[in-house]
C-alpha positions as CSV (number, residue, x, y, z in Angstrom):
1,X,128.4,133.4,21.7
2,X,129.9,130.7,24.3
3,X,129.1,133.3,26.8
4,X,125.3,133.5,25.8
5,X,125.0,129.4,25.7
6,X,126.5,129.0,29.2
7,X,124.0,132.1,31.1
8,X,121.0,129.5,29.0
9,X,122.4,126.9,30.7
10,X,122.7,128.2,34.1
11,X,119.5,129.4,34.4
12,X,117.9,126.3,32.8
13,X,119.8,124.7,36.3
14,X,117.9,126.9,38.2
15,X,114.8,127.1,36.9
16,X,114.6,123.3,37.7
17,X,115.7,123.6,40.9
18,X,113.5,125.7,42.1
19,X,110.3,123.5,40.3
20,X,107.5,123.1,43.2
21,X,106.8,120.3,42.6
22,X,110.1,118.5,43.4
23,X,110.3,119.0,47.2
24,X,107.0,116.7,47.8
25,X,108.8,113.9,44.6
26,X,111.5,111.5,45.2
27,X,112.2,109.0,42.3
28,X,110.2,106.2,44.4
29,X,106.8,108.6,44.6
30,X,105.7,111.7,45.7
31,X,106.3,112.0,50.2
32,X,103.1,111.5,52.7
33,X,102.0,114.7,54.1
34,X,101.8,114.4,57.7
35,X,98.6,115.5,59.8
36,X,96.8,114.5,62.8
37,X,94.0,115.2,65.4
38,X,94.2,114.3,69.3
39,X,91.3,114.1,71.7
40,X,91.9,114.1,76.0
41,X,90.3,110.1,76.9
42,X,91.0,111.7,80.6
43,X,93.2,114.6,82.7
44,X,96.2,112.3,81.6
45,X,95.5,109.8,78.8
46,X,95.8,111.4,75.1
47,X,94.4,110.2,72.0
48,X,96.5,110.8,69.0
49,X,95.3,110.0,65.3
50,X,96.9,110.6,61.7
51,X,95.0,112.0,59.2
52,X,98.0,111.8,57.1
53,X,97.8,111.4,53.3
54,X,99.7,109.9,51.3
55,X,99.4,106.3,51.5
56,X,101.6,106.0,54.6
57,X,102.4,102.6,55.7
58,X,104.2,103.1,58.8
59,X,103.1,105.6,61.7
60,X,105.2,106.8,64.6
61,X,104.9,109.4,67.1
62,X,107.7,111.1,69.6
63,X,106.1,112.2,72.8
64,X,109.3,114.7,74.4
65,X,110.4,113.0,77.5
66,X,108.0,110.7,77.5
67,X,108.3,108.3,74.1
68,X,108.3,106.6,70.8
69,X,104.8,105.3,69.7
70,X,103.8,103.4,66.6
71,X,100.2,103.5,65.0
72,X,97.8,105.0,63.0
73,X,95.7,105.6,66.2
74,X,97.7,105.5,69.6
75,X,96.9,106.0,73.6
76,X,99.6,108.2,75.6
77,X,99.4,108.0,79.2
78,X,101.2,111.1,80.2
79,X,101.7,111.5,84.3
80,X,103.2,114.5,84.9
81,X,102.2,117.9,84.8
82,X,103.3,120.0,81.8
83,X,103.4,121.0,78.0
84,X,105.0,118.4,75.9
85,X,106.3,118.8,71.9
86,X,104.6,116.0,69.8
87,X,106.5,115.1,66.5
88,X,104.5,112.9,64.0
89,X,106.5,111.4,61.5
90,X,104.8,108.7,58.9
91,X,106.4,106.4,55.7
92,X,105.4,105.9,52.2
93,X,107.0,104.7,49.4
94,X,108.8,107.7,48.1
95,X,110.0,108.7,51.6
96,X,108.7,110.3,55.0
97,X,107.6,113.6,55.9
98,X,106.5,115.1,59.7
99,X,104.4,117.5,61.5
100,X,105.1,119.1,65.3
101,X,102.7,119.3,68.0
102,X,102.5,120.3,71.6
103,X,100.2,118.9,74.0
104,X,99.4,120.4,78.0
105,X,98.8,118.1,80.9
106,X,96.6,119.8,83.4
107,X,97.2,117.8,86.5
108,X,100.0,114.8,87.7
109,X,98.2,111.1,87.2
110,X,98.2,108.3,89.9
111,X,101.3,106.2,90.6
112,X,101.7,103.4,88.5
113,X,99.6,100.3,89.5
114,X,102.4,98.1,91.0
115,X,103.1,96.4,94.2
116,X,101.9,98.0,97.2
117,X,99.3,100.0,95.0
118,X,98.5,96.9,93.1
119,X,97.7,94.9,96.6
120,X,95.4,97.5,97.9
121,X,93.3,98.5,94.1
122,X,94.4,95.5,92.0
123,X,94.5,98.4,89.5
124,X,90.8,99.3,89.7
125,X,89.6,99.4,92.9
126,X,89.6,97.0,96.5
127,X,87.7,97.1,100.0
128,X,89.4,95.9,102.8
129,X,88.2,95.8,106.0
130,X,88.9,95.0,110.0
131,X,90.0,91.1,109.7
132,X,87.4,89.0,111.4
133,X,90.3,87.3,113.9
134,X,92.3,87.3,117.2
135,X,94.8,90.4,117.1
136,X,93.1,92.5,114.2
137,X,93.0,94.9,116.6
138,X,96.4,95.3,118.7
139,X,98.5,97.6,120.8
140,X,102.3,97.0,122.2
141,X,105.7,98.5,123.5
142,X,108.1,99.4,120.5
143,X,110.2,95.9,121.0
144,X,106.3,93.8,120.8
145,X,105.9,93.4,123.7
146,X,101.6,93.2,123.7
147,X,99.5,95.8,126.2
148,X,96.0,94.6,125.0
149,X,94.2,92.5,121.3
150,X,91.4,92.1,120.7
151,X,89.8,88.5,121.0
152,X,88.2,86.2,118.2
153,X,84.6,87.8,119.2
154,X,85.9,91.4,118.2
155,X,83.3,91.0,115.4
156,X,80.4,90.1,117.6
157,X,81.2,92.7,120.4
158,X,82.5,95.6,118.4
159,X,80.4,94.9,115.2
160,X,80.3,98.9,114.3
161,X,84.4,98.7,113.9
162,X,84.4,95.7,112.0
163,X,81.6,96.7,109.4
164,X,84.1,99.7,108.6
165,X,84.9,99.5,105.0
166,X,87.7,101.1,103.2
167,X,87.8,100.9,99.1
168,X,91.0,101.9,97.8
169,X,91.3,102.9,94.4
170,X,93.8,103.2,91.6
171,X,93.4,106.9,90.7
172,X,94.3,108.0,94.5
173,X,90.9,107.7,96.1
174,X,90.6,106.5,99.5
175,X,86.4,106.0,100.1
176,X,85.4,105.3,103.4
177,X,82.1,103.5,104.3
178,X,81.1,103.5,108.6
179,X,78.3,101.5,107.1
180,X,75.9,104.2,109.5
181,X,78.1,103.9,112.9
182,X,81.1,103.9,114.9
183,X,83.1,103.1,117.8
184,X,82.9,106.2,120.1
185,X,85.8,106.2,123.1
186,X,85.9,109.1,126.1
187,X,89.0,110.3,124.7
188,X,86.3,112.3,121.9
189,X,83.6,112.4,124.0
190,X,81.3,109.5,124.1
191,X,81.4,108.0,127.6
192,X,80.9,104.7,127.9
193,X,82.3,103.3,125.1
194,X,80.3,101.5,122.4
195,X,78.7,101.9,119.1
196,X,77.0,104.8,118.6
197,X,74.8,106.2,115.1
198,X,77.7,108.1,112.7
199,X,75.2,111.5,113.0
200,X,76.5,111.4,116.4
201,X,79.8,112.7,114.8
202,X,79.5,116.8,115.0
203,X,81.2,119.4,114.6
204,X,84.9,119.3,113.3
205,X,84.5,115.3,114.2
206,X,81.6,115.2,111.4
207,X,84.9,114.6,109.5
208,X,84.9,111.2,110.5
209,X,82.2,110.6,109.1
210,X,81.8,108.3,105.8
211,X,83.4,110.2,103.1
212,X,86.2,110.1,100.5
213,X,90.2,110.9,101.0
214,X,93.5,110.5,99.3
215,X,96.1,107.8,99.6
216,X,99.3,107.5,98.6
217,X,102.1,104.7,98.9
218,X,105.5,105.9,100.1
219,X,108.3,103.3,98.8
220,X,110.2,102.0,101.5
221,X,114.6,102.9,102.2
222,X,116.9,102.2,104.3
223,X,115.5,102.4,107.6
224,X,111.3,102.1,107.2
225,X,109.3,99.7,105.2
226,X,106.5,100.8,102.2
227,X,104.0,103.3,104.0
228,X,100.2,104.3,103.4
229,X,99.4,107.9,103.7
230,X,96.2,109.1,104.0
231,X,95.2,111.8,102.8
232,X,92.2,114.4,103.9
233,X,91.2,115.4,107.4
234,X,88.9,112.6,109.1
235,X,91.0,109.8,107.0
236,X,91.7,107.1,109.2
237,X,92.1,102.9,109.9
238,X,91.2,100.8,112.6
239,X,90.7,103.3,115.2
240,X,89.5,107.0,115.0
241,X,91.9,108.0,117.9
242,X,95.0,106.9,116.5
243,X,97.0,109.0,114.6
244,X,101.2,109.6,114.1
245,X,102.7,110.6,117.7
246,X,99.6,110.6,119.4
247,X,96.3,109.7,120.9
248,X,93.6,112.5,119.4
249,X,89.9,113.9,120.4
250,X,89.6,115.6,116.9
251,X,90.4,114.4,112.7
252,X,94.0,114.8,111.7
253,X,94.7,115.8,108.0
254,X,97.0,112.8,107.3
255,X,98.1,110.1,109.2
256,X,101.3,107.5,107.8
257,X,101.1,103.8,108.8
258,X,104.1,101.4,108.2
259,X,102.9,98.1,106.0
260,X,104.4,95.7,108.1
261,X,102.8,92.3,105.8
262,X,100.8,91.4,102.8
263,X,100.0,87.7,102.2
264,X,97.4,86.1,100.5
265,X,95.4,83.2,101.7
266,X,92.7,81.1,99.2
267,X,92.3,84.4,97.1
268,X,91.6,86.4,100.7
269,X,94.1,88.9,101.0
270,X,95.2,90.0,104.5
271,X,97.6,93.3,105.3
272,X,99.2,94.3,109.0
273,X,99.5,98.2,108.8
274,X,101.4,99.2,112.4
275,X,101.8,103.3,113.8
276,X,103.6,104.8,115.9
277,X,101.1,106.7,118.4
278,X,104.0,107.7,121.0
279,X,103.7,105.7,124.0
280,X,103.7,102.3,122.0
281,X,102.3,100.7,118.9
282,X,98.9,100.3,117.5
283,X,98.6,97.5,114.7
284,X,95.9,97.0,112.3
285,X,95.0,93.6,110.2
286,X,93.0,93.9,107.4
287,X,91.4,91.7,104.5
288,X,90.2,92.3,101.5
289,X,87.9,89.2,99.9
290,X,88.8,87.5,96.6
């Protein structure tokens, strides 16, 4: 007989264990079930929204190696390359529950929008061009010592240089405007020197031509200051002719300039970029209008 009552008993215990309806209850309320949608806003920005039920009253998202987020709805810039595990946890009154994800980035995002990229995109996008001054245009020994400037009528005498206009912009773009002409030299091909129409340009120099490159800011150590690399063949400042280690007839596919200054004058921002070209120096001052 006590046998018979305790087996009742015991499976009474289980019975109620296993009752489905007990996993989703805790004495406060039954959990949230946890859901959600995302949506690309670009190549590295993800849009992540809870369709959750439950009531939840608190939202909160784990991006792996990347962070915590809270929000019903939340924006995830993600700027590196790669498949990341998403884990979506939300609140309610009887407790939490949460969902796992993954999410692939296609493609590494521009650098973040700070100093030296700030100065030249102020996070959207800036022009700069040839400064209209004394020295904008400037070449020297290694210790300073100055060869040759250009004079406060640079404008007026070279005005196909100095309507050059480079925009700079905070996804990486470089965009290059001659404005319809350049400054042709002997050294690729146009004899005497002087402005000439950019269709004049052809050939593998057709790459100088108005167009669109890369940039990139490399962060200054121990022995150089912050640099600007261009990025594309035909990219170029100040001069087509000048590139790293040498004087050239044809369009490099990068060329590196050392920031040497960036100061800011009424709202008018100016910036000395300086390159090595082998025998000497070449320095370049531009501005970029408030």
């Amino acid at each position: 007989m006590f046998k018979n009552i305790l087996s009742i008993i015991v499976i009474s215990v289980a019975v109620a264990s296993c009752d489905p309806s007990e996993a989703g209850h805790t004495e406060l309320g039954p959990l949230p079930e946890a859901d959600y949608t995302m949506s690309y806003i670009d190549s590295n920005t993800v849009d992540f929204t809870s369709i959750s039920t439950g009531d939840p009253f608190l939202y909160s998202w784990e991006v792996d190696g990347v962070g915590t987020f809270t929000g019903e709805n939340v924006q995830v810039f993600i700027g590196s390359m790669g498949v990341y595990d998403i884990t979506h946890t939300v609140f309610n009154q009887g407790g939490s529950a949460s969902t796992t994800g993954q999410v692939e980035i296609y493609k590494d995002g521009p650098p973040p929008c700070v100093g030296a990229v700030e100065w030249l995109t102020e996070c959207s996008e800036r022009t700069w061009k040839l400064a209209p001054q004394a020295g904008a245009l400037w070449v020297g020994s290694d210790d300073g010592q100055q060869w040759w400037a250009i004079d406060g009528n640079g404008a007026t005498d070279r005005p196909c240089t100095f309507n050059d206009e480079w925009t700079f912009k905070a996804n990486g773009d470089m965009v290059y405007n001659s404005n319809g002409d350049f400054w042709g030299e002997p050294i690729f091909g146009f004899s005497p020197e002087g402005c000439f129409p950019e269709s004049n340009l052809q050939g593998n120099q057709s790459a100088w031509q108005s167009g669109t490159h890369g940039f990139e800011i490399i962060p200054a150590n121990a022995t150089t200051p912050d640099q600007l690399k261009l990025v594309g063949t035909g990219a170029f400042i100040g001069l087509h002719k000048v590139a790293n280690d040498m004087e050239v007839s044809q369009p490099v596919s990068s060329i590196t300039y050392d920031i040497i200054s960036m100061t800011e004058i009424n709202g008018d921002r100016y910036m000395e970029i300086e390159i090595d070209y082998g025998p000497g120096l070449w320095r370049f001052t531009l501005y970029s209008e408030s």
